[in-house]
Kinemage of the C-alpha trace (Angstrom):
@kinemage 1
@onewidth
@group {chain A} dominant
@subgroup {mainchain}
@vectorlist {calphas} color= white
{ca unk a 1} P 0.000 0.000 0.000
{ca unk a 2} L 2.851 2.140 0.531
{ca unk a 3} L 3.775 2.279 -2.587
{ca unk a 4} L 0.430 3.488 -3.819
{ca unk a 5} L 0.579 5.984 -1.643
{ca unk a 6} L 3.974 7.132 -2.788
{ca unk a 7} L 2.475 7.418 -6.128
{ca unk a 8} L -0.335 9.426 -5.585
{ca unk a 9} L 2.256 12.081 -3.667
{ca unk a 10} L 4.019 12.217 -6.609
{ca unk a 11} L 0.555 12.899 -8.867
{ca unk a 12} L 0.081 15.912 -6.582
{ca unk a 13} L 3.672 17.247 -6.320
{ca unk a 14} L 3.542 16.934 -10.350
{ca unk a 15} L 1.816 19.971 -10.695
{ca unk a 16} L 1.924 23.469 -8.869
{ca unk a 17} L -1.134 24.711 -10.469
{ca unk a 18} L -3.179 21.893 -8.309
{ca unk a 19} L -1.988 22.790 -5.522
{ca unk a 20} L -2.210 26.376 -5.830
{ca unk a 21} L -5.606 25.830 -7.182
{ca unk a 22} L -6.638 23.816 -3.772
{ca unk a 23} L -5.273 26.830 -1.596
{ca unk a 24} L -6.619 29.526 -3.528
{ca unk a 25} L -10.036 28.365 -3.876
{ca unk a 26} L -10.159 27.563 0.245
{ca unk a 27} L -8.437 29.927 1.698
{ca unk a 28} L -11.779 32.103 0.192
{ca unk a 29} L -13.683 29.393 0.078
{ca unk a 30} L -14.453 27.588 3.277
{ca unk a 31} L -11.689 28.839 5.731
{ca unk a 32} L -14.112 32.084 6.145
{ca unk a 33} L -17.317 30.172 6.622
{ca unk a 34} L -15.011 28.677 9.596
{ca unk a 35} L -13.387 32.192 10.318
{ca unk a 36} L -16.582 34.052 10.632
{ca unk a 37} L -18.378 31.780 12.614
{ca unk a 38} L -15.828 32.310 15.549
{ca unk a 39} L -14.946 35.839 15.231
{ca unk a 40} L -18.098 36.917 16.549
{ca unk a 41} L -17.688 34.848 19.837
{ca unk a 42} L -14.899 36.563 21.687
{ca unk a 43} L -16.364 40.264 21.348
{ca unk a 44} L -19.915 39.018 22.554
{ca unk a 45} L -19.673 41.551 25.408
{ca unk a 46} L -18.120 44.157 24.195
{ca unk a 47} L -19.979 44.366 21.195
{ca unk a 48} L -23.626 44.211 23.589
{ca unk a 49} L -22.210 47.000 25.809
{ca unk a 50} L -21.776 48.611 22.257
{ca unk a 51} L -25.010 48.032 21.460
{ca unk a 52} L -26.546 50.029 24.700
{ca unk a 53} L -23.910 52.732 24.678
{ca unk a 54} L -25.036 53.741 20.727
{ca unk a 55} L -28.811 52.936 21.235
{ca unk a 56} L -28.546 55.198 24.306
{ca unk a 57} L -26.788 57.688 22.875
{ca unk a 58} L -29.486 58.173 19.966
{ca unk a 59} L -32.714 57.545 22.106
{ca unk a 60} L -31.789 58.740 25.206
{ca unk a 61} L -33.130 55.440 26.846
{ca unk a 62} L -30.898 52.222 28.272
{ca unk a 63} L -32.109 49.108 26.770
{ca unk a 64} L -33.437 46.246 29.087
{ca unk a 65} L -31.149 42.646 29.352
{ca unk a 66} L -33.769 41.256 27.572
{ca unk a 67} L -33.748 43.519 24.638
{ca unk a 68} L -29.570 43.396 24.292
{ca unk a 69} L -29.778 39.765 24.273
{ca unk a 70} L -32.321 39.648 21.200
{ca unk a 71} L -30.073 42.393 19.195
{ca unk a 72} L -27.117 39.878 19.963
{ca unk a 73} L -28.827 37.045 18.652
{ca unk a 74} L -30.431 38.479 15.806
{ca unk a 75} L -26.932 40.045 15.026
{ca unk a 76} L -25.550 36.039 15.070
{ca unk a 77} L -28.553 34.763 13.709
{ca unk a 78} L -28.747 37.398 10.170
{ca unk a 79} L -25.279 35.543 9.101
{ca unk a 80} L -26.854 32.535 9.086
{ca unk a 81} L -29.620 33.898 7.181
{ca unk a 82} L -26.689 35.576 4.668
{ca unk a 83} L -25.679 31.883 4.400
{ca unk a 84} L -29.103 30.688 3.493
{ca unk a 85} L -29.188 33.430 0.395
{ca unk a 86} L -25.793 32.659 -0.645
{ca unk a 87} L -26.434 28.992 -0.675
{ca unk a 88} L -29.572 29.611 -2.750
{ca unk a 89} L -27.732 31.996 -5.616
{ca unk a 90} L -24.507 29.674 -5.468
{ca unk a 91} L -26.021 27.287 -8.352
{ca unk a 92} L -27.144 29.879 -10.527
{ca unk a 93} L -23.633 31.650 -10.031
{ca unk a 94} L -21.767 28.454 -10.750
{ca unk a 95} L -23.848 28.147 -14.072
{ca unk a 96} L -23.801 31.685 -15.235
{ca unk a 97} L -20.605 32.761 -14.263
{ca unk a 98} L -18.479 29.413 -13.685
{ca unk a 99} L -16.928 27.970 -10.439
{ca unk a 100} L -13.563 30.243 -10.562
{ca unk a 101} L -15.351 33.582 -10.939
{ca unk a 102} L -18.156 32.602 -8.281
{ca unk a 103} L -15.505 32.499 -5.824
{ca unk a 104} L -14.051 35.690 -7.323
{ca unk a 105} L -16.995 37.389 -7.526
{ca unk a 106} L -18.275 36.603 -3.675
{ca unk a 107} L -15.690 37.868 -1.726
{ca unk a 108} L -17.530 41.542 -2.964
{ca unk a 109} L -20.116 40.482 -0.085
{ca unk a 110} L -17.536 40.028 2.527
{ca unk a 111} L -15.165 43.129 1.814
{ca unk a 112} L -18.708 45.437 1.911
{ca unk a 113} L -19.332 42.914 5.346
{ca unk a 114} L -15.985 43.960 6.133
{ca unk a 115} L -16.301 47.634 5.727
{ca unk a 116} L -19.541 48.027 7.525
{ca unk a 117} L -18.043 46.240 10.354
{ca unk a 118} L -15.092 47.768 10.914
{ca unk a 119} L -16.569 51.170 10.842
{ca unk a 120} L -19.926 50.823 12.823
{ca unk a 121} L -17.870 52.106 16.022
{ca unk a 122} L -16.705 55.352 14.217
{ca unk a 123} L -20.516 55.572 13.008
{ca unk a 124} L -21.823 54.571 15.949
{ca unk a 125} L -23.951 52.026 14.593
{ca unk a 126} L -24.673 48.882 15.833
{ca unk a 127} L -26.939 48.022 12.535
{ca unk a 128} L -24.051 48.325 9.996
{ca unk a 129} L -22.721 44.579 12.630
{ca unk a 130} L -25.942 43.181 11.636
{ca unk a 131} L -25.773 43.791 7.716
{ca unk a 132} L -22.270 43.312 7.272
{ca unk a 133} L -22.720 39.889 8.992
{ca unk a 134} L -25.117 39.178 6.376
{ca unk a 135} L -23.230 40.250 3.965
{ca unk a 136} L -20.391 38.137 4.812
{ca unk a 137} L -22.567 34.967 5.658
{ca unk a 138} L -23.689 35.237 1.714
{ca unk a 139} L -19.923 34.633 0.705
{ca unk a 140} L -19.872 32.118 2.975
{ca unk a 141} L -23.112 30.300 1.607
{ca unk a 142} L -21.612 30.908 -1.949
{ca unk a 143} L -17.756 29.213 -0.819
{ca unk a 144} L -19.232 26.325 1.271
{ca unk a 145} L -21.197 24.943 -2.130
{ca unk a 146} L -19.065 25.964 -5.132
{ca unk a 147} L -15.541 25.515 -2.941
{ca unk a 148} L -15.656 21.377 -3.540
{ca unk a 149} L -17.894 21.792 -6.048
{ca unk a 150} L -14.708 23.465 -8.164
{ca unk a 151} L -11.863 21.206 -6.121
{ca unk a 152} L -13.818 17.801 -6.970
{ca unk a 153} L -14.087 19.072 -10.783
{ca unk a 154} L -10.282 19.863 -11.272
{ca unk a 155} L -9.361 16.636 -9.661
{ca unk a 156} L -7.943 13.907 -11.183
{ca unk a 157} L -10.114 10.286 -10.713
{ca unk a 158} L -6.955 8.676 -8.415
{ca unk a 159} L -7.070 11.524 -6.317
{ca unk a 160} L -10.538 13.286 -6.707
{ca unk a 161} L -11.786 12.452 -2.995
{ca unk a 162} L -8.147 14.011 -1.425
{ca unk a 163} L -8.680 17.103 -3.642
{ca unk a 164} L -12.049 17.960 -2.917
{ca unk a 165} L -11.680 16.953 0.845
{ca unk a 166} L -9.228 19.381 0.551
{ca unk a 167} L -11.748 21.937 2.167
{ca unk a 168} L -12.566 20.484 5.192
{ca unk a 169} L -8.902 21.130 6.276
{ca unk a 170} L -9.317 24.651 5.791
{ca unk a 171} L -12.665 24.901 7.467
{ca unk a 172} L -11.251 23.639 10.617
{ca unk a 173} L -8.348 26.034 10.516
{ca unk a 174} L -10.334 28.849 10.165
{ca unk a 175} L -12.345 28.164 13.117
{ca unk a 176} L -9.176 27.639 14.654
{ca unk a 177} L -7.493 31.069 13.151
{ca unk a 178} L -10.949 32.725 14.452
{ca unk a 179} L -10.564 31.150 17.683
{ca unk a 180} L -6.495 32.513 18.510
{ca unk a 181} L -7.171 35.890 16.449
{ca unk a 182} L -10.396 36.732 18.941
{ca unk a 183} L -7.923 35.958 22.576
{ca unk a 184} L -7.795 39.168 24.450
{ca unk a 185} L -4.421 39.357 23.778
{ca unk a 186} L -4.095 39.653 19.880
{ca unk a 187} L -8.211 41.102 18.475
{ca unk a 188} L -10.196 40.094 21.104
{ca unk a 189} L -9.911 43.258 23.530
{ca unk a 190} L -12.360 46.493 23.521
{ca unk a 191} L -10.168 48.914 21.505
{ca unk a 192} L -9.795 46.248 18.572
{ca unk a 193} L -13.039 44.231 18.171
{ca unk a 194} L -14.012 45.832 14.805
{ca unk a 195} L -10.284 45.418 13.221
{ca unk a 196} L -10.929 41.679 14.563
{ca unk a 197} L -14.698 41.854 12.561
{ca unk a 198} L -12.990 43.517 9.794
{ca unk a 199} L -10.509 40.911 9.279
{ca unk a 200} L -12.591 38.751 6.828
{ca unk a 201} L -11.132 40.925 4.291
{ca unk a 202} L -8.092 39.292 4.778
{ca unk a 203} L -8.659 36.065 2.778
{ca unk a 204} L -11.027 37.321 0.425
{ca unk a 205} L -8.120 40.102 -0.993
{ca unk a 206} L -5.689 36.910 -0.758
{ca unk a 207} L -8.417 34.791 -2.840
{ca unk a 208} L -8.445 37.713 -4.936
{ca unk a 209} L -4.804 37.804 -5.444
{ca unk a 210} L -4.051 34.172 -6.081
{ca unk a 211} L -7.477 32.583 -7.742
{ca unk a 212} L -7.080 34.205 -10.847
{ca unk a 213} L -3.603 32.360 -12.066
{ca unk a 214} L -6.202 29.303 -11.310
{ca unk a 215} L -7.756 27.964 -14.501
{ca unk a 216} L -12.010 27.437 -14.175
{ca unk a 217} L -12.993 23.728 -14.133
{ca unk a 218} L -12.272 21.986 -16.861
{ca unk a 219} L -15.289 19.719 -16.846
{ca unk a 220} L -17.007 22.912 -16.659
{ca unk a 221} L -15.227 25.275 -19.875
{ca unk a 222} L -15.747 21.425 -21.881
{ca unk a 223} L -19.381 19.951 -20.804
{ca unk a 224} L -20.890 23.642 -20.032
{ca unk a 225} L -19.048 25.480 -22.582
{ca unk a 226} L -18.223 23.296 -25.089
{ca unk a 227} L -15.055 24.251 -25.943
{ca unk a 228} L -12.305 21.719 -25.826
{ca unk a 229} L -9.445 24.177 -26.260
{ca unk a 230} L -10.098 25.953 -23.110
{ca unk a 231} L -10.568 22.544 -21.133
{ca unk a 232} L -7.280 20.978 -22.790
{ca unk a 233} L -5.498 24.418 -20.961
{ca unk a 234} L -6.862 24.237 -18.187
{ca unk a 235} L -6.058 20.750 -17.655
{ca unk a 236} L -2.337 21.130 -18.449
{ca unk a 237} L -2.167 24.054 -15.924
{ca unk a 238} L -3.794 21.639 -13.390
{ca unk a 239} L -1.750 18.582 -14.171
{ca unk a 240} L 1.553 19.567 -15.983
{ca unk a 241} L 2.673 18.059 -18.746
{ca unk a 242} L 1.343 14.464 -18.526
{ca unk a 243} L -0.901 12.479 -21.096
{ca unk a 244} L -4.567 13.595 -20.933
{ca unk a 245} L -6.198 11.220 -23.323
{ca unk a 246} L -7.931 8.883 -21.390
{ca unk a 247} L -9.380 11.960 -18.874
{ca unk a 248} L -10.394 14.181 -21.887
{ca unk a 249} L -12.068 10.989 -23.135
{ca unk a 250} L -13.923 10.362 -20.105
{ca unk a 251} L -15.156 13.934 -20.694
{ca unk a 252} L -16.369 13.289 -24.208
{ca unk a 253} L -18.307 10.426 -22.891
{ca unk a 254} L -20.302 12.377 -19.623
{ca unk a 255} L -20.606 15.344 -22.588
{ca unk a 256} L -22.131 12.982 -25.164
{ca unk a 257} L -24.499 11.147 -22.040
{ca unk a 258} L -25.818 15.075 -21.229
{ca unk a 259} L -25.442 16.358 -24.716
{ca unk a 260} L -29.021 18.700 -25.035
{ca unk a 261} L -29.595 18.826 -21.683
{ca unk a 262} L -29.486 22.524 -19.752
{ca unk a 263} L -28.213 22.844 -16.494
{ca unk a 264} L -31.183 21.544 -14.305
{ca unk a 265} L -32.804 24.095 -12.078
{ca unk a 266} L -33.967 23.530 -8.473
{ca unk a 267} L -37.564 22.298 -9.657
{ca unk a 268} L -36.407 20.752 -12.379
{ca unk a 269} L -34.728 18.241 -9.807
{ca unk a 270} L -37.344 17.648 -8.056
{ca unk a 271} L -39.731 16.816 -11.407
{ca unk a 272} L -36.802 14.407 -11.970
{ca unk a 273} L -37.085 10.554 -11.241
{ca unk a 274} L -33.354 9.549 -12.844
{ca unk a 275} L -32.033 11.326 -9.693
{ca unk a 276} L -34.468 10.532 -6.719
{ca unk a 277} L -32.173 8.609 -4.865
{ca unk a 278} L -29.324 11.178 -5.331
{ca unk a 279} L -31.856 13.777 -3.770
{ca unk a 280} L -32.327 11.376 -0.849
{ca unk a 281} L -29.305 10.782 0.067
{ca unk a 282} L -28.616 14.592 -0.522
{ca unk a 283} L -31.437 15.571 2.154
{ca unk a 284} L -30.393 12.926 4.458
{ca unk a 285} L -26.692 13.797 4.605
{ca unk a 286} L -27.364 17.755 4.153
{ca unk a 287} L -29.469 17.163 7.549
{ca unk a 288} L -27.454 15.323 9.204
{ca unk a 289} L -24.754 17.421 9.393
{ca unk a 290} L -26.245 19.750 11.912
{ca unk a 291} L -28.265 17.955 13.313
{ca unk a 292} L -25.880 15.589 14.606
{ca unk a 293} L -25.155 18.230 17.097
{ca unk a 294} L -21.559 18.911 16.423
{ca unk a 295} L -22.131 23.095 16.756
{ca unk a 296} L -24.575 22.372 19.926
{ca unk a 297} L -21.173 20.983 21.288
{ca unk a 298} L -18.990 23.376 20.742
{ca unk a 299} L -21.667 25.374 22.951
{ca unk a 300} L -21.859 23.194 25.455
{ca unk a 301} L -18.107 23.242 25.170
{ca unk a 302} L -17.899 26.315 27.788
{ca unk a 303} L -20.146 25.158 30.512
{ca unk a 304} L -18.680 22.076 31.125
{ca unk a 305} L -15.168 23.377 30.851
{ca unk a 306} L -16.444 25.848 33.646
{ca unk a 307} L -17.768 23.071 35.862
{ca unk a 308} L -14.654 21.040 34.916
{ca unk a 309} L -12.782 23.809 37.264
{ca unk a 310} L -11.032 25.734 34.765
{ca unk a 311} L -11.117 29.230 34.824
{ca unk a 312} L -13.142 31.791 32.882
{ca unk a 313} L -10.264 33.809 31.812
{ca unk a 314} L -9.042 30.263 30.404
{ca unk a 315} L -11.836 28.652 28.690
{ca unk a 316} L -10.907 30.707 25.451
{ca unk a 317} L -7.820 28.917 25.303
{ca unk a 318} L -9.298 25.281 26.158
{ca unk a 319} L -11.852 25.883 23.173
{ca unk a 320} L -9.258 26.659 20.680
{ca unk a 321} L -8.470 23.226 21.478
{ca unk a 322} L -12.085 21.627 20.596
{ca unk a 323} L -10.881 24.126 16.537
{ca unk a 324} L -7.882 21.630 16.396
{ca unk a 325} L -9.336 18.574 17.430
{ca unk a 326} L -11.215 19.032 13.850
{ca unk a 327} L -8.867 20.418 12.179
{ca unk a 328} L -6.600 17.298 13.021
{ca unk a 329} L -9.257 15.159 12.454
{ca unk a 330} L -10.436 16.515 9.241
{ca unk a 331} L -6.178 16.683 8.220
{ca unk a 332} L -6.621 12.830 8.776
{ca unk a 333} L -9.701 12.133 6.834
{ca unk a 334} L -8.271 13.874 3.698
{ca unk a 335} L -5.437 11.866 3.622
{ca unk a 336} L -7.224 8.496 4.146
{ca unk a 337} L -10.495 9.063 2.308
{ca unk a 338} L -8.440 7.227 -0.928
{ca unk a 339} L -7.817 4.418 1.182
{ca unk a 340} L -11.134 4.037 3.273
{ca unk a 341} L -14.110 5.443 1.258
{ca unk a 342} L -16.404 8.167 1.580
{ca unk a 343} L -19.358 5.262 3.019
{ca unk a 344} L -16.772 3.876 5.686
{ca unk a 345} L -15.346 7.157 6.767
{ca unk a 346} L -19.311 9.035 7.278
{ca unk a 347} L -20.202 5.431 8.914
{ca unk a 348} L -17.579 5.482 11.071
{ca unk a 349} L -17.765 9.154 12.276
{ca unk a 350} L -21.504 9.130 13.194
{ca unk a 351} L -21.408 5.704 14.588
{ca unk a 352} L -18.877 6.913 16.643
{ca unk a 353} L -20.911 10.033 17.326
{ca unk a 354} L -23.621 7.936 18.771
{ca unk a 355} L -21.256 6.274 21.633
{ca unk a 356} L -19.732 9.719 22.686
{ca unk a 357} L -23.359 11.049 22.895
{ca unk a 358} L -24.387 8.693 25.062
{ca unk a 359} L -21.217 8.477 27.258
{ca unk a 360} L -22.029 12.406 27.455
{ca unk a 361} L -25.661 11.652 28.446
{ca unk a 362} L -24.196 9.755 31.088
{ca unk a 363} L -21.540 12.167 32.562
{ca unk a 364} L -23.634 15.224 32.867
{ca unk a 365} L -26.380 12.934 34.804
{ca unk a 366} L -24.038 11.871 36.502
{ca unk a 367} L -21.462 15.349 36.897
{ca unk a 368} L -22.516 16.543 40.070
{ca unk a 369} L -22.526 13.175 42.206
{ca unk a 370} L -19.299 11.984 40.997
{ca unk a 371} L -16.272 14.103 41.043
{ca unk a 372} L -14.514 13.352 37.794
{ca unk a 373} L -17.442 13.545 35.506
{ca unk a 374} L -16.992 16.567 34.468
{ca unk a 375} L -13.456 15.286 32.822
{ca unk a 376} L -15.213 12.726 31.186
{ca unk a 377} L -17.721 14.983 29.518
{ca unk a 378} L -14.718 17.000 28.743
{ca unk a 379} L -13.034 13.574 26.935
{ca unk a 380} L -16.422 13.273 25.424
{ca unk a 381} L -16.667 16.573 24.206
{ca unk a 382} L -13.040 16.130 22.381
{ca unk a 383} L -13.904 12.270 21.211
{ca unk a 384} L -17.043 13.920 19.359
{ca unk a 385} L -15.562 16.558 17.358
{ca unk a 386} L -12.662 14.456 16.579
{ca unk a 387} L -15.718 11.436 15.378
{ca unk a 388} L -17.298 14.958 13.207
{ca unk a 389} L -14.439 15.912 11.963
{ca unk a 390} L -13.042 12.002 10.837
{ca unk a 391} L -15.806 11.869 8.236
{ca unk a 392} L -19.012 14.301 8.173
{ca unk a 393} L -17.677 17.253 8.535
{ca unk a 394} L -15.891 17.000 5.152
{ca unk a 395} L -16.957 13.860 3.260
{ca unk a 396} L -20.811 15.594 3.349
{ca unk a 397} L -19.587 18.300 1.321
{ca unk a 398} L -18.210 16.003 -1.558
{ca unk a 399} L -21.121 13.803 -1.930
{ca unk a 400} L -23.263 15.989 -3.955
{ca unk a 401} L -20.369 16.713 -6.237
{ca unk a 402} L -20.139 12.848 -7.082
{ca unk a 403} L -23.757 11.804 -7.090
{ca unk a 404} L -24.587 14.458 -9.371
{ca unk a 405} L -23.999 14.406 -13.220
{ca unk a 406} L -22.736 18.144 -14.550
{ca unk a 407} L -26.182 19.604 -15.265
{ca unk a 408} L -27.621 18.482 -12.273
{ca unk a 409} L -24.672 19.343 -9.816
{ca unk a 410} L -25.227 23.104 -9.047
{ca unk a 411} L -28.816 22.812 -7.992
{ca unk a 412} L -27.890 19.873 -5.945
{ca unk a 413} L -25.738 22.437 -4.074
{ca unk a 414} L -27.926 24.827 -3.799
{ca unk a 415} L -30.526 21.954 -1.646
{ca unk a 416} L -27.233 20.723 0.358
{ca unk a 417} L -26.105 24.160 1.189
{ca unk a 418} L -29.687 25.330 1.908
{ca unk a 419} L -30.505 22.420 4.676
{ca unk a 420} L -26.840 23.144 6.127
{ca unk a 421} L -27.868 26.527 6.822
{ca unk a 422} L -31.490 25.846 7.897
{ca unk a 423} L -30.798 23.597 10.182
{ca unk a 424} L -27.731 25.542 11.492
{ca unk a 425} L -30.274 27.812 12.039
{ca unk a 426} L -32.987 25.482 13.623
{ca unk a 427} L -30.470 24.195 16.053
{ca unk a 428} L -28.916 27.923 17.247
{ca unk a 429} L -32.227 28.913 17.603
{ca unk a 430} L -33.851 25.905 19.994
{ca unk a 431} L -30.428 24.631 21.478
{ca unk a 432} L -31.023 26.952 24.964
{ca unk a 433} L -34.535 25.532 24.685
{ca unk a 434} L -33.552 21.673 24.310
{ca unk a 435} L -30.481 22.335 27.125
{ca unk a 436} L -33.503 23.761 29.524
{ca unk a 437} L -36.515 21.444 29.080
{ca unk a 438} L -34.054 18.484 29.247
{ca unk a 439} L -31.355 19.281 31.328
{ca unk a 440} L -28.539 16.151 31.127
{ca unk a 441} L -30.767 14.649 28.013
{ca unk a 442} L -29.945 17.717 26.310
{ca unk a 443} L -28.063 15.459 23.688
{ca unk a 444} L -30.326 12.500 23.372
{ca unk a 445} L -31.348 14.025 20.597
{ca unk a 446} L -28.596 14.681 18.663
{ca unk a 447} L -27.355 11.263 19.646
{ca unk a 448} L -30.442 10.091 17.554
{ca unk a 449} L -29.795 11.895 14.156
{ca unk a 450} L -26.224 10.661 14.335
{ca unk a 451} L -27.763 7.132 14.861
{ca unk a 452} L -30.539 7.348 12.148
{ca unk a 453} L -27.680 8.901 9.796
{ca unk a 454} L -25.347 5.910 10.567
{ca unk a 455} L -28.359 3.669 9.599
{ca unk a 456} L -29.359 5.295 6.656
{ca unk a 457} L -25.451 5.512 5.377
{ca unk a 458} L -24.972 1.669 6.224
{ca unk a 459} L -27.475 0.871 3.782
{ca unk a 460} L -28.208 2.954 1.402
{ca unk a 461} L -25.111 4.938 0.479
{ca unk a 462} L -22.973 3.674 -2.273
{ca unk a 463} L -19.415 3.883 -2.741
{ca unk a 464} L -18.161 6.606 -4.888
{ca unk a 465} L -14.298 5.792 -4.544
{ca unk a 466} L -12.098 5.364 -7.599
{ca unk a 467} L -15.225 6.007 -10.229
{ca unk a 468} L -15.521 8.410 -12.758
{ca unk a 469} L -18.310 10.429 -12.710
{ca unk a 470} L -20.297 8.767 -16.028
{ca unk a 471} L -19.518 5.138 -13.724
{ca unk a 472} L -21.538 6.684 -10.787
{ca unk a 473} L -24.505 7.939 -12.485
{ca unk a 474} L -25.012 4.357 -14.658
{ca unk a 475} L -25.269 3.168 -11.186
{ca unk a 476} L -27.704 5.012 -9.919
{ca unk a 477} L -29.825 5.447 -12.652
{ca unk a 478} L -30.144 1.485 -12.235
{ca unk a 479} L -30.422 2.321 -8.647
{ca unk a 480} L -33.675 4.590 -9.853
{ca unk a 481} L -34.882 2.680 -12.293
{ca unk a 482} L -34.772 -0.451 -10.650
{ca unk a 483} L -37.674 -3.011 -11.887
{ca unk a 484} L -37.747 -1.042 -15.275
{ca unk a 485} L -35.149 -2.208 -17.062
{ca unk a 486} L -36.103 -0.297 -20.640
{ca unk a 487} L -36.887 3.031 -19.562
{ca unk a 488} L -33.381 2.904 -17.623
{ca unk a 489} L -31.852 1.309 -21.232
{ca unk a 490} L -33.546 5.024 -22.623
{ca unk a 491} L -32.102 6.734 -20.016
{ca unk a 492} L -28.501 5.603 -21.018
């Protein structure tokens, strides 16, 4: 096996233009959807004592607890909602304007995001936080979907599942950039909290620097476009000077199986039956992802560090620690996902979700009668985002991308990206609610999803590994067509 392994090294190191493409695309791409979502935490106070001072100041009355707390949350919650409408124009984009200049083109959201938020204390406006965190949670909506959308695209076969797993790395390090940028001690203090909102600029203007030496996707400028030339480029800037028969081929032959078909819209996939068990697995896995209760862990992540004994002024630093474990975790998935599978490594991670969940069930029952509980939930706490990051928290957002024929694959996006953000949304919003109707059971049911998932994965999700893309849509179109042979013959 180790030689196989040496080889595919070498297929990477061949060309610079792959690897350069993988960075440029990310570090825009996913690392701010990662970034932004744990900027915002360290300047929570700060940022509601800003919110009093300027309504104060222009109404002449204090606001109530109550009141701060809803501005807060509806300042958190309206980048999740910026997600949402980024998801939703992300597959239009990627048809219209390609996957390249979608990336390009969405980091406009997050520099205006930017600017709003690092000058709402010199306007004294606490509304310019809200809209430029919706403005930057559209970018993030558009990266998240297009990001492996572009990666698995550019990809050779051998290596597609490393490359387009390539973004789950960078997710995890940007929650873990967000995380050390936001201590007290760098961003995190009074004086600088809007330099440290303002710093999603950062990786959009390097995006903007480096993506454009990146060539657009190949599969894209030949099955979209139709023209050869411009995919025979772009593949020689992505894989150096090596023989590109048999992959242009492979082309021709996904090209001829679409040829006359338009990019499917949303409906249009839904009207659809050659791709009802793609959409399936799509909702399942789209669902799952947050629903699993990864993010409910991370905010759980502070009170039982707090009961664990350690310090206030040092929780900061033990939940930069829960950023790595992922990041670690999703470092390790990328490299094996050639060797394992997508199916194992998603099995694995939930199934594994399931145990921690209820070993954390147990602990907090348990964390005020026996002394050392609170380590264990602590242990559990790690185990679990370690489990996430081993397999859902990447593999999820490479599925669509391989299910999905060319015309089909940016709508497909645009439903994964959409339930990501819903239910991010559904779970912010009741998680306080769920923590204080069931106390210890709190995680029961996120323990459940992760259970159902692992079922539903265990059974009914192919393997994708080492197929070409034409390969994986003859199988499920028998998959969808099962019992009528002919009309699946037509189909083909």
């Amino acid at each position: 096996m180790g030689w196989k392994y040496g080889g595919l090294k070498r297929e990477m190191l061949q060309s610079r233009g792959l690897l350069l493409t993988i960075f440029a695309a990310s570090i825009g791409g996913t690392f701010q959807y990662g970034f932004n979502l744990t900027i915002i935490n360290a300047p929570t106070t700060y940022i509601q004592k800003f919110i009093n001072e300027t309504w104060t100041k222009h109404y002449g009355t204090q606001l109530e607890s109550g009141v701060i707390t809803l501005l807060w949350s509806i300042t958190v919650a309206t980048y999740f909602v910026g997600g949402l409408v980024g998801a939703l124009i992300a597959g239009p984009m990627a048809i219209t304007c390609g996957r390249r200049n979608s990336l390009l083109l969405s980091n406009i959201f997050v520099l205006v995001g930017a600017l709003l938020m690092g000058l709402s204390r010199t306007a004294e406006s606490f509304e310019m936080i809200i809209i430029g965190r919706f403005f930057s949670g559209i970018n993030s909506g558009v990266g998240i979907n297009i990001n492996p959308m572009y990666l698995g695209e550019c990809a050779p076969k051998k290596i597609r599942g490393l490359v387009a797993l390539s973004f789950a790395p960078f997710t995890a390090a940007g929650l873990v950039v967000g995380q050390t940028i936001g201590l007290r001690e760098i961003l995190g203090s009074e004086e600088l909290w809007p330099l440290l909102l303002a710093s999603c600029a950062v990786p959009a203007l390097i995006q903007l620097i480096t993506l454009p030496w990146c060539p657009e996707s190949p599969r894209y400028l030949l099955i979209d476009r139709e023209n050869k030339d411009l995919c025979i480029k772009a593949l020689r800037r992505l894989r150096g000077e090596v023989d590109l028969t048999a992959e242009i081929d492979e082309m021709l032959k996904e090209q001829t199986a679409v040829k006359g078909q338009r990019a499917k819209r949303l409906w249009d996939l839904f009207r659809d039956v050659s791709v009802q068990w793609q959409l399936i697995i799509t909702f399942v896995l789209g669902s799952a992802i947050q629903l699993c209760g990864n993010d409910a862990t991370y905010s759980y992540a502070v009170y039982v560090f707090r009961t664990a004994g350690i310090p206030n002024e040092k929780i900061q630093y033990a939940t930069i620690g829960t950023g790595c474990s992922e990041f670690i975790t999703a470092l390790t998935s990328n490299l094996f996902v050639e060797r394992i599978g997508r199916r194992m490594l998603l099995l694995g991670g939930y199934s594994s979700m399931v145990v921690c969940g209820i070993l954390f069930t147990i602990s907090l029952t348990l964390q005020d009668k026996i002394t050392w509980m609170p380590f264990l939930s602590m242990a559990c706490i790690f185990a679990s985002i370690l489990s996430f990051g081993i397999g859902p928290a990447g593999v999820t957002g490479i599925i669509p991308m391989e299910i999905f024929d060319q015309t089909a694959r940016p709508a497909a996006y645009m439903i994964n990206g959409s339930l990501f953000w819903i239910t991010l949304i559904i779970v912010g919003m009741t998680f306080p609610f769920i923590v204080g109707g069931l106390g210890s059971f709190c995680y029961v049911p996120f323990l459940s999803f992760s259970f159902l998932a692992a079922l539903f994965i265990g059974f009914f999700l192919p393997e994708t590994k080492g197929k070409t893309f034409l390969e994986i849509s003859h199988e499920f179109y028998e998959r969808n067509f099962k019992g009528q042979p002919e009309q699946a013959e037509t189909r083909l």
